[in-house]
N, C-alpha and C positions, 0 to 999 in steps of 0.2 A: 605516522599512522595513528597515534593515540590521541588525535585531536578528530578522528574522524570517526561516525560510527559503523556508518557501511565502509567494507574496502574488496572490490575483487583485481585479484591478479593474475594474468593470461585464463581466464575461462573461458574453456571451449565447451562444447554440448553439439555429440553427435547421436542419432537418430537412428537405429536400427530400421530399413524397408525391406520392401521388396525387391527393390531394382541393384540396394547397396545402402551405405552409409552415407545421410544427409546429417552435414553441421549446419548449424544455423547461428552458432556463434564460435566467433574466429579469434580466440585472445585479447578476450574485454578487458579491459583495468577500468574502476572508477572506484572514485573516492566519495563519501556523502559526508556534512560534517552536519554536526546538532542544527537542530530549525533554518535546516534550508530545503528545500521544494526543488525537487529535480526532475525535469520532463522528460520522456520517453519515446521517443516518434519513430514511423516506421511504418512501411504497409505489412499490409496480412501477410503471416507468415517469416516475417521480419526475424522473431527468434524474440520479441518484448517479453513475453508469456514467458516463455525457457528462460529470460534471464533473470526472470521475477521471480520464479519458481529457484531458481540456482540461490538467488538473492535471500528467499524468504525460507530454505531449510527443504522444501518441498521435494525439489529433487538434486541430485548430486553433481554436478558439472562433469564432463568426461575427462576432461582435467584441468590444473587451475587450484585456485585455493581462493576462500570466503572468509574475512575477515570478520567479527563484530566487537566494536567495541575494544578491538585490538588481538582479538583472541582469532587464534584459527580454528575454526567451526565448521569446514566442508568434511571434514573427514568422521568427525564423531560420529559413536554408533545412533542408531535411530531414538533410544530412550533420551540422550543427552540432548539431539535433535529439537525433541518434542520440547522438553522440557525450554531451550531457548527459543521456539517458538514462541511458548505459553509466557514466557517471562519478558521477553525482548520484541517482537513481533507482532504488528497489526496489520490486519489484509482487510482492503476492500475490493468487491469484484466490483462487473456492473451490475449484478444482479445484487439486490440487499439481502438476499437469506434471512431476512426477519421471522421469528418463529412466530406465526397466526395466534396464538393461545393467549402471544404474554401482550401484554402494553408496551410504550416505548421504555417506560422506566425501568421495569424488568427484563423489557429485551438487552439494555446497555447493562445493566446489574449481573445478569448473568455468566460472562467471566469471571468477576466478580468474585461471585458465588462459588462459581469451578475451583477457584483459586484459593479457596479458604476462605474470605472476608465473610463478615457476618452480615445481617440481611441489611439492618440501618446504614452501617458505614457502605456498603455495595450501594444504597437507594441514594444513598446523599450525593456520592460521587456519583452516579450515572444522575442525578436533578442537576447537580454542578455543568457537567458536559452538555447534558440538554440544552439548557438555558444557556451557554454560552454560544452554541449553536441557534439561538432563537425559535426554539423550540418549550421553553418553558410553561406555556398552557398547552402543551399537547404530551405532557405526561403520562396520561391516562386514557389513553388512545390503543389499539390495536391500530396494527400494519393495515387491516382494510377499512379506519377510516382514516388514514392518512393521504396527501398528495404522494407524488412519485418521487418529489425533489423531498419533502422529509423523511418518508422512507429512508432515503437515501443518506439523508445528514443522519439517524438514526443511527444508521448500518456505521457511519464516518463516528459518532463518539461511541459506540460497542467495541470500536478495532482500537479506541486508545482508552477503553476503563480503563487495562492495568499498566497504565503508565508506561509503555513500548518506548524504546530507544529506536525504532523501527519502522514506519510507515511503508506500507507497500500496496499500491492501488492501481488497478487493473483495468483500464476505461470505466471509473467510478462514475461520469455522466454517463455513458454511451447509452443507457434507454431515455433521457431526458432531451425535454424541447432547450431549444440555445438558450432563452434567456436563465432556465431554470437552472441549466447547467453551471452558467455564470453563478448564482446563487451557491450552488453546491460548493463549489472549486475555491468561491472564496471566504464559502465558513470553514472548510479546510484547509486552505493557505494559513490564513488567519491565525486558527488552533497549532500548525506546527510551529509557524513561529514564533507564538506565543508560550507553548509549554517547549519547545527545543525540542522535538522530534525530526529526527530528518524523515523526508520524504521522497519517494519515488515513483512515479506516477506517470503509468504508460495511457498513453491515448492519442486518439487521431485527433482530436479538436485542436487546429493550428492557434484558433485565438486564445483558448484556454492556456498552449503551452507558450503563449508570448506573456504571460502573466506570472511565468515561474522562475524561479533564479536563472537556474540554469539548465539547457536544453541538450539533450544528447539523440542521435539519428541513428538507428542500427540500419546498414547497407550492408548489403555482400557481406553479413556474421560481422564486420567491425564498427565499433562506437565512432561516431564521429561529432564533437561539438558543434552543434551550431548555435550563433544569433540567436536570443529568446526573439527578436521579430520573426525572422525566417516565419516562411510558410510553405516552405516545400520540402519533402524528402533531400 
């Protein structure tokens, strides 16, 4: 387990209704080790979101335990929580959450920021990410005069300023056109493997997850590997 940074073992997640209790995960185990890219597939409802959520601190698993980095982290109180979020953890949805006010460079700086770093070293490392993302003449840009696909690679180096051992990505193309999407998917392939962040990355785009290491299928609450070709549930 200490070569790996994600680890869940038997997590389940069940759902409080109206009619009774809905799981929607049924004793997942998965391993993620440094700079690898791990797909997510699964239709609506599936449980991707709950396991993300399980996965990134968010919410608690109903039972089950959460590995990071070798540590167990599903039980801690919520301060210790955060605080592994803030340290280890990067989330992209598919919405970018870019805040209108700042520029791109501010926008990734401001973790940053949150986290103590002073304003230069925060601006150098989010111009660092930018430009490695090909974003380097659009530094000084707000969110509304960007396209949708940098938006987005924006939103993609703001969730690893602080260095995360942790990627966790939520249909990060899902409002983008196919080809853009392509664009997105592999300046962030790219970036995990290149700085060693694992990555986990839920999405329906079957071509996007034939392009990831490796691919996992939530059915009926259990993981099941499949084929990075596959293209079906």
């Amino acid at each position: 387990m200490n070569d790996t940074v994600l680890s869940l073992r038997g997590v389940t997640r069940t759902y409080d209704t109206a009619t009774g209790g809905l799981t929607v995960l049924k004793g997942v185990d998965l391993d993620i080790r440094p700079g690898e890219v791990v797909g997510l597939i699964g239709p609506s409802g599936s449980g991707k979101s709950s396991l993300l959520h399980a996965a990134g601190l968010l919410e608690r698993p109903t039972t089950g335990e959460v590995h990071i980095d070798g540590a167990v982290v599903g039980g801690l109180d919520e301060r210790a929580r955060t605080h592994i979020r803030l340290a280890k953890i990067g989330f992209v949805y598919q919405f970018h959450h870019l805040l209108p006010e700042f520029d791109a460079l501010d926008n990734v700086a401001l973790p940053l920021r949150i986290a103590g770093h002073g304003l230069k070293p925060a601006r150098d490392r989010a111009a660092d990410l930018l430009g490695r993302l090909g974003l380097g003449d659009r530094l000084n840009h707000q969110p509304s005069q960007l396209s949708g696909g940098e938006r987005q690679r924006v939103a993609v180096a703001r969730a690893l300023a602080n260095r995360p051992r942790l990627l966790l990505a939520d249909e990060p193309t899902g409002n983008l056109d196919p080809a853009t999407s392509q664009t997105v998917f592999e300046a962030l392939r790219d970036l995990a493997h290149t700085t060693g962040v694992a990555a986990l990355i839920a999405t329906h785009n079957m071509e996007l997850a034939g392009h990831m290491d490796r691919v996992f299928a939530l059915k009926d609450g259990h993981l099941e590997q499949r084929a990075a070709e596959s293209q079906e549930y």
